[in-house]
C-alpha positions in Angstrom: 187.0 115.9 157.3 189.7 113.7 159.1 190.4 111.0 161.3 193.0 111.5 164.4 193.6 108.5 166.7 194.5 108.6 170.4 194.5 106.8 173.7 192.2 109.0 175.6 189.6 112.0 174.5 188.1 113.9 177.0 184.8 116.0 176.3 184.2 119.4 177.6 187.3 121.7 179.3 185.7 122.2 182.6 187.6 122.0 185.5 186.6 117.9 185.7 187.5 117.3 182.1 191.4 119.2 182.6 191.9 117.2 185.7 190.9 113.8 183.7 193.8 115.0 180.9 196.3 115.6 182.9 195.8 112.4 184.8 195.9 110.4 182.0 198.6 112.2 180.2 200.9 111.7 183.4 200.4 108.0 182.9 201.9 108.7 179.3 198.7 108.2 177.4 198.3 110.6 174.1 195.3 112.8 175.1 192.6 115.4 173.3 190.2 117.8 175.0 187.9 118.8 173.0 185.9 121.8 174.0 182.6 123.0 172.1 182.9 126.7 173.5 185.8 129.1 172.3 187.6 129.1 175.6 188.1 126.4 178.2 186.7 126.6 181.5 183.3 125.7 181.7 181.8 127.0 185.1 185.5 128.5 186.0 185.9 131.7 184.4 186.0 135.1 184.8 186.0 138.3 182.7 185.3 141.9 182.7 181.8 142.2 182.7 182.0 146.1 183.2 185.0 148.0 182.4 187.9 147.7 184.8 185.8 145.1 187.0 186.6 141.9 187.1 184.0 139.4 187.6 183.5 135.4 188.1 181.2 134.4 185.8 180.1 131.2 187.8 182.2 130.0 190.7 184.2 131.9 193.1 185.9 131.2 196.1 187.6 127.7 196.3 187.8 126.6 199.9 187.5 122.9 198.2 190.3 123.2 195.5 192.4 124.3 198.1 191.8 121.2 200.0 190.6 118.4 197.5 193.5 115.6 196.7 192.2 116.3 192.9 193.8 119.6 192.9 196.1 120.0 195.4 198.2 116.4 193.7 198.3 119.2 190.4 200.7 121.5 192.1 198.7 124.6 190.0 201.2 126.8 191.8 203.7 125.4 190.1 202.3 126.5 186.8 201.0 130.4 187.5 198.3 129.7 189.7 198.2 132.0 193.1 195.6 132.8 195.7 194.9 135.6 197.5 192.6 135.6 200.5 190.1 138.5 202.5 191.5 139.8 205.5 188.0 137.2 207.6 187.1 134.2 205.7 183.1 135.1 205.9 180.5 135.9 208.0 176.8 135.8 208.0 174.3 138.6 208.9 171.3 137.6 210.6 168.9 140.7 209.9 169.5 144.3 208.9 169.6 144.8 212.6 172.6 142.8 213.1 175.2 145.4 214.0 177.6 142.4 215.6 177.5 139.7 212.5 179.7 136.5 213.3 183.1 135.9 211.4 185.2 133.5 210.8 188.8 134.4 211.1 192.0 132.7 209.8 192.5 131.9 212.9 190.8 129.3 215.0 191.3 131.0 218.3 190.1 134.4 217.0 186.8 132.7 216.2 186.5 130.8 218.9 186.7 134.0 221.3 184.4 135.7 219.1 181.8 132.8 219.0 182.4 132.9 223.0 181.3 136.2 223.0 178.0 135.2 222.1 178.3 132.1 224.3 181.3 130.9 226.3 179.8 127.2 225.6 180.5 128.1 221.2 184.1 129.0 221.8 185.2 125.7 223.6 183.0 123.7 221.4 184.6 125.5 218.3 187.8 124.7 219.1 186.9 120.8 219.8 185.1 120.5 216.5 188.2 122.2 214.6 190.4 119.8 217.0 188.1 116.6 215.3 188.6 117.8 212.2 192.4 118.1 211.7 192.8 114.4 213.0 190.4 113.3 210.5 190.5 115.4 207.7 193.1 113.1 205.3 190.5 109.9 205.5 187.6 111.9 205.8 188.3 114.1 202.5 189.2 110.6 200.7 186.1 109.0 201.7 184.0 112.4 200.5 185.9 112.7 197.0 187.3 109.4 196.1 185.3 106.7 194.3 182.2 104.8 195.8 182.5 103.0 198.0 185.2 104.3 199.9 186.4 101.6 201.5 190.4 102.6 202.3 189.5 105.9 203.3 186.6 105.1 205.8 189.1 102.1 207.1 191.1 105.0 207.8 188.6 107.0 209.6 187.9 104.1 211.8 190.8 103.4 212.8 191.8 107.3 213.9 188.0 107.5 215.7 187.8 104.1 217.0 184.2 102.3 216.6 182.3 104.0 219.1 183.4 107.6 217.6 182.8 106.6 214.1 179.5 105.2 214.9 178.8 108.5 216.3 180.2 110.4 212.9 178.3 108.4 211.0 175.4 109.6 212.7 176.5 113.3 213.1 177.1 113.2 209.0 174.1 112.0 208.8 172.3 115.1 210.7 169.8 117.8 208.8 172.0 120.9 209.2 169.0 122.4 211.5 169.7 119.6 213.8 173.4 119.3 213.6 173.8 123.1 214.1 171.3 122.7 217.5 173.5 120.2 218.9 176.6 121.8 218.1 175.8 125.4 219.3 173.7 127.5 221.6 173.9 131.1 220.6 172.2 131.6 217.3 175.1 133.4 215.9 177.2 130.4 215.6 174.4 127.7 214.5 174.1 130.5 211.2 178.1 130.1 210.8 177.2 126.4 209.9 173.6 126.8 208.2 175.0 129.4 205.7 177.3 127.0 204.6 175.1 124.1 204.2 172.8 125.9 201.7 175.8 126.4 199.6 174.1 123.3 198.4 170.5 122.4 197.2 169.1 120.4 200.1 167.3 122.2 202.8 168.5 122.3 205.9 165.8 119.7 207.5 167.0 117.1 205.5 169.2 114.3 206.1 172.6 114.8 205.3 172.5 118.6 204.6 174.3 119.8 207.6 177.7 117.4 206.2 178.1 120.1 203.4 177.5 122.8 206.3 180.2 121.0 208.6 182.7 120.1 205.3 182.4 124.2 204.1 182.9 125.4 207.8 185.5 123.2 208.8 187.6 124.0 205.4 186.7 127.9 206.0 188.3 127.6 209.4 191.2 125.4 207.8 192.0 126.6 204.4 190.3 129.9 203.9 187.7 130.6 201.2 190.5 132.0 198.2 190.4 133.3 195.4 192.8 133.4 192.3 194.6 135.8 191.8 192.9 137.8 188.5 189.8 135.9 188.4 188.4 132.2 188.6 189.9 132.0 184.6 193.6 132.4 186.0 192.4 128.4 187.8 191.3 127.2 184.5 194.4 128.6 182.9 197.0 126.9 185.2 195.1 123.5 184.5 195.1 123.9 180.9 199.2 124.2 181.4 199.5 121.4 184.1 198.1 119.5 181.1 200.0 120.7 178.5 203.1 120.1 180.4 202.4 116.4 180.3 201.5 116.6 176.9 197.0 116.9 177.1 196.4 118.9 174.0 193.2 121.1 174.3 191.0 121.9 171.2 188.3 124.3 171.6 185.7 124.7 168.9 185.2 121.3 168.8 181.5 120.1 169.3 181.0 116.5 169.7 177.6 115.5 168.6 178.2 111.9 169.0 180.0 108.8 170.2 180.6 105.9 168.4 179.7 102.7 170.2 180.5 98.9 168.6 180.5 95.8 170.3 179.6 97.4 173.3 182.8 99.7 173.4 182.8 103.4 172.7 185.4 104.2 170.1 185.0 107.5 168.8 183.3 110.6 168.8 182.5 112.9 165.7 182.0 116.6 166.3 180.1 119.3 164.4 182.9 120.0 161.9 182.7 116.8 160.7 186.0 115.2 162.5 186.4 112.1 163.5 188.5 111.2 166.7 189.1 107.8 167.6 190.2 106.9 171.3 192.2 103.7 171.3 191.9 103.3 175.3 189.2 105.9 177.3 186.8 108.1 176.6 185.9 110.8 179.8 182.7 112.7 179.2 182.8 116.0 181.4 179.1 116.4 180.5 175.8 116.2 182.5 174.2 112.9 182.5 171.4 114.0 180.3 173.9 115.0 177.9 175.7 111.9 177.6 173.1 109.2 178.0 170.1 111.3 176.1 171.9 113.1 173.7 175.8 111.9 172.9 175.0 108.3 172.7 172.9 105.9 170.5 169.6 105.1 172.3 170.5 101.4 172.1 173.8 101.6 173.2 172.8 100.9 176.7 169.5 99.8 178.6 166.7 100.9 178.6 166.5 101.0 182.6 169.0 103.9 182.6 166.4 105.9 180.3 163.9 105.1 182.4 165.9 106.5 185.5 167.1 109.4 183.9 163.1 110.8 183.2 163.7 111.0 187.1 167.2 112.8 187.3 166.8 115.8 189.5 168.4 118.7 188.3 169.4 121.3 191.4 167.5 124.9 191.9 167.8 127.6 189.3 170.4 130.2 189.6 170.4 133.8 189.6 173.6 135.7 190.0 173.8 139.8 190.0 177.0 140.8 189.5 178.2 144.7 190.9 180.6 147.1 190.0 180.8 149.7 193.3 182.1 153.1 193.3 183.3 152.1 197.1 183.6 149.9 199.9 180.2 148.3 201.0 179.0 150.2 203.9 177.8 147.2 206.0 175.6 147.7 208.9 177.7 145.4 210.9 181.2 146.5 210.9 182.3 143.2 211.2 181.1 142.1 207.7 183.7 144.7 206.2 186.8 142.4 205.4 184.6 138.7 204.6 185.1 137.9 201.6 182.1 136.2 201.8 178.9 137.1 203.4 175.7 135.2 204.1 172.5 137.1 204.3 169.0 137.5 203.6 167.6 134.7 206.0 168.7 133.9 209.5 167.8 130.2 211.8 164.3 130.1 210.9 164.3 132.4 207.9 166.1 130.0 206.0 163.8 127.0 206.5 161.1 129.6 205.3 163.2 130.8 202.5 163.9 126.8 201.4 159.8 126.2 201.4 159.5 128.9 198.9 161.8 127.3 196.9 159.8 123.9 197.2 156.3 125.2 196.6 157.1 127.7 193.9 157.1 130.7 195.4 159.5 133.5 194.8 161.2 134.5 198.3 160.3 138.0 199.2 163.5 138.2 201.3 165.9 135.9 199.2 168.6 134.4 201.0 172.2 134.6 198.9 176.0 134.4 199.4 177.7 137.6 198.4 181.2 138.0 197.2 183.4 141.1 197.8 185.6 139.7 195.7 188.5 143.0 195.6 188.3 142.4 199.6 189.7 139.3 198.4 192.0 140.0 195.8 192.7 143.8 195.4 192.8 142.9 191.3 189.6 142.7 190.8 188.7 146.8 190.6 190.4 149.8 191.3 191.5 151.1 194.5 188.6 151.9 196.8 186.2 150.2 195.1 184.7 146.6 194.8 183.7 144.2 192.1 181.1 142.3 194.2 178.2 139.6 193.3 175.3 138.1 194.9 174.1 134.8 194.1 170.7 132.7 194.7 167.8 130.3 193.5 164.6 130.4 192.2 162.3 127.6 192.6 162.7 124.5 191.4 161.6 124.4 187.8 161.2 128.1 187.5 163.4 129.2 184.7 162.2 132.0 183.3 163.7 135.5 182.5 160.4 137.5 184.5 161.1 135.4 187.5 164.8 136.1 187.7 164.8 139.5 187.4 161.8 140.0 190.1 164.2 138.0 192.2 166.8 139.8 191.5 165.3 143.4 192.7 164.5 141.5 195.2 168.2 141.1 196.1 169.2 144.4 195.5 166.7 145.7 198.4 168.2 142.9 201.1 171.5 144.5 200.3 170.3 148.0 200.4 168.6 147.3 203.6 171.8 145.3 205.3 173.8 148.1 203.6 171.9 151.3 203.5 173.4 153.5 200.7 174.4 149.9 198.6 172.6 150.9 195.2 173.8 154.6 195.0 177.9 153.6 195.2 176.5 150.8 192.0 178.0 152.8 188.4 177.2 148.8 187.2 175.0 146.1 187.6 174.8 142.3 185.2 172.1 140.0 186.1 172.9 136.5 185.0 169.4 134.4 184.9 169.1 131.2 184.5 168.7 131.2 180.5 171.8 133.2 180.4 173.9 130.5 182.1 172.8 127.5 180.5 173.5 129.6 177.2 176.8 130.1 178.5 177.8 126.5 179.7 175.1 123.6 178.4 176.5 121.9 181.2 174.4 124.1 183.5 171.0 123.0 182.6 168.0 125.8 183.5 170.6 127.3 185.6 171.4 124.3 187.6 175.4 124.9 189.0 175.8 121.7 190.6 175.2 118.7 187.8 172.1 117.6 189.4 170.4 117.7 192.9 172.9 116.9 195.8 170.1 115.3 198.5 170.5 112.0 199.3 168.4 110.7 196.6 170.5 111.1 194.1 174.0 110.9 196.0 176.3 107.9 196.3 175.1 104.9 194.6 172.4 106.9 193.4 174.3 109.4 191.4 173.4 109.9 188.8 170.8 107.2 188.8 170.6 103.7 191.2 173.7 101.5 190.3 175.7 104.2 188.2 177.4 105.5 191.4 181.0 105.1 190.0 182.9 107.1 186.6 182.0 103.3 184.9 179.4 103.8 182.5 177.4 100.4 180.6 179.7 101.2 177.7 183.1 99.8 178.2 185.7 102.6 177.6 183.5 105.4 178.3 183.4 107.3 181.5 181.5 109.9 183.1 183.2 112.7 184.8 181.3 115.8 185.4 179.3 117.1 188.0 176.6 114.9 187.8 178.9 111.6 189.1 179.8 111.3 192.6 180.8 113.1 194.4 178.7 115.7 192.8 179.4 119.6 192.2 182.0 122.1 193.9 185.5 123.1 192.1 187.5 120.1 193.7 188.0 117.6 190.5 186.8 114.6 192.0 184.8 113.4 189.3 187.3 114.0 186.8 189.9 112.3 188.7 187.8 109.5 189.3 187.0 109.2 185.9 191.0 108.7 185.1 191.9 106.6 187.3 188.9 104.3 186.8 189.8 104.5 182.5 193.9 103.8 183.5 193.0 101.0 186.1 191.1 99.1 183.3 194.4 98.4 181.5 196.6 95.0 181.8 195.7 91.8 182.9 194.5 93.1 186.2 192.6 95.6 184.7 191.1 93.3 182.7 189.5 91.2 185.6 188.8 94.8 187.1 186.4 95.8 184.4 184.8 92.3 184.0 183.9 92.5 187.4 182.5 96.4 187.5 180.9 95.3 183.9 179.1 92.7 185.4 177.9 94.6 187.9 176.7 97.8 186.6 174.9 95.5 184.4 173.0 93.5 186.8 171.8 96.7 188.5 171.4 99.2 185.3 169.2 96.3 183.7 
């Protein structure tokens, strides 16, 4: 039993909870992790699953840590942290017939010439859209991961578009992916570059807003690549935990907290399952899901009922299943062109996906799943032995549909798409490790029923709305606690916004024009949490 005292604790190790420390500990505030698990990380870790193979347990490639401000201000290289890319960034097969799959190449004019192939119209408009984006991509990724509202950033925008063009974005951002990758494209070929990439999130691809994520993951693919680190996904969390430490964060893992202490309206400690006591003298940063924190870390009473009420709405994201390979060789790809992506889209093509996202909405279990796939020792050659390839595949179940049955029905499924877009797949497998949804949330509490991304990222429960109406900021209704995990904005992905948010909102709350700062942002979370 004791007592320690600092400025600032942070709850939970995961990427967002690191990038919150070392924030804070840059602005010379004494900070604690405290980390239930044995080992830091959360959903960024890797390990040998099978002997000599190494796998990433969760996420993978990192096209948005490579390009969020979060992570990039870090300067990870700078403590151990190196990337290694595929020889093609990724492609997407459209059927097992697809003998000419589409890449994306490092570079924009390889792509463009191979997109022209299909239709000299891609190519030119390719090379516009990539053109866009590297005169907007500063404001635009400030607007996407700083706090809400973003009002600098989209000043920004405007002023490098001009009102008529950001009129225009606004509606183009606005698009379902279906849509936007109609308008964009004419040969089917590219509109699946983009549509692969949107339903790296949740929201099907004839709903508002799901083409931005397809636009935001194809535009960084083109731009920064889709890397990996070097080792595994753990060798990120490991150069975090020393960026922190360098500034003097102090990580504890083993620590449970089972409670925060709230008086006068002010959290002021938490207690954890060993029966210690840390008190924070200036922030608390929760890098827990919202459920977590308002339904289970809190006091019931500690803030209004109206956020209760909400939460019995929160939308969790689709179930995960992830089927991790150890190959005796190189995947023998029906389409040639598939051989050096690092990452492949398959399983559903234009209209296949639209069928495979009503399966997911009604309940049914896709015959023909759709999935990303990671060659991940096409990416980094540490991953497995010469010649061969630690690999994974990765998709959803149906909303709500959890159990262990379901998985692994869905997950033969995905062995035969792969067998049948790479005939001679499950004889060069010596091992094979299903994750189902049960066995990630067992693994990481923060991923709920196998939920990866902290909640549901359509437009109800985005922006203003995330993680319920008026809580759209790291600000919580109890002054010195803040959330930043996955389920504030800007919502999942390995870029550190959340956490970062989280800091900066806990260190601008200090002096006398913090004070004002969180009078004002008090007041107002509590006129529309109540």
């Amino acid at each position: 039993m004791t007592t320690t005292e600092v400025d600032a604790i942070v709850i939970g190790s995961g990427h967002n909870g690191l990038v919150a420390a070392a924030a804070m500990a840059d602005a010379g505030w004494d900070v604690v992790v405290l980390e239930a698990a044995e080992h830091s990380g959360g959903a960024v870790r890797s390990a040998e699953l099978m002997p000599g193979f190494t796998s990433d347990l969760f996420s993978a490639f990192y096209p948005m840590a490579r390009a969020s401000p979060a992570l990039t201000a870090l300067e990870l290289e700078r403590h151990g942290l190196q990337w290694s890319h595929s020889p093609a960034v990724y492609g997407h097969a459209r059927s097992p017939q697809d003998t000419d799959a589409p890449v994306v190449h490092h570079d924009v004019e390889t792509t463009a010439a191979m997109l022209a192939d299909h239709d000299a119209r891609d190519g030119d408009t390719w090379l516009r859209l990539f053109e866009q984006w590297e005169r907007i991509r500063g404001p635009l990724l400030g607007a996407l991961f700083g706090p809400f509202p973003p009002v600098a950033p989209a000043a920004r925008l405007a002023r490098t578009l001009g009102l008529s063009e950001t009129l225009r974005f606004v509606r183009f951002a606005a698009l379902p992916a279906r849509v936007m990758a109609h308008e964009l494209f004419y040969s089917d070929a590219a509109r699946c570059l983009l549509l692969g990439n949107a339903m790296h999130g949740d929201v099907p691809t004839d709903a508002p807003v799901s083409g931005m994520m397809g636009y935001l993951l194809t535009m960084l693919a083109q731009d920064v690549g889709y890397p990996a680190p070097v080792g595994g996904s753990s060798a990120l969390t490991e150069a975090l935990v020393r960026r922190g430490a360098a500034s003097g964060a102090e990580l504890q893992c083993g620590q449970l907290v089972e409670s925060i202490d709230v008086r006068g309206g002010r959290a002021r400690a938490v207690h954890t399952a060993a029966g210690h006591t840390f008190r924070a003298r200036r922030a608390i940063v929760a890098d827990v899901s919202a459920p977590a924190l308002y339904g289970t870390l809190l006091p019931f009473d500690a803030v209004p009922r109206r956020v209760h009420d909400d939460l019995r709405t929160f939308e969790w994201d689709t179930p995960v299943v992830k089927v991790n390979y150890a190959l005796d060789r190189r995947i023998p790809w029906n389409s040639p062109t598939l051989t050096d992506a690092g990452t492949v889209h398959l399983g559903a093509d234009d209209d296949g996906l639209v069928h495979w996202a009503a399966d997911l909405t009604t309940g049914i279990l896709p015959q023909s799943p759709f999935m990303l796939f990671g060659q991940m020792t096409t990416a980094d050659r540490t991953r497995s032995p010469e010649g061969t390839e630690s690999a994974w595949a990765y998709t959803h179940l149906p909303r709500g549909v959890v159990d262990d049955a379901s998985a692994d029905t869905v997950a033969g499924r995905v062995d035969a798409v792969l067998e049948a877009h790479a005939p001679g797949f499950l004889s060069s497998v010596v091992g094979r490790v299903v994750q189902r949804p049960s066995d990630l949330h067992g693994a990481d509490p923060n991923l709920h029923g196998g939920a990866v991304n902290g909640g549901t990222a359509q437009l109800q429960q985005q922006l203003i709305f995330r993680p319920t109406p008026g809580l759209g900021r790291s600000e919580t209704p109890v002054e010195g606690l803040f959330l930043g995990s996955a389920s504030a904005h800007p919502g999942g992905g390995v870029h550190g916004a959340p956490g970062l948010n989280a800091a900066r909102a806990a260190l601008g709350q200090q002096g006398a024009r913090g004070w004002m700062k969180k009078k004002i942002t008090g007041s107002l979370i509590d006129v529309l949490a109540r």
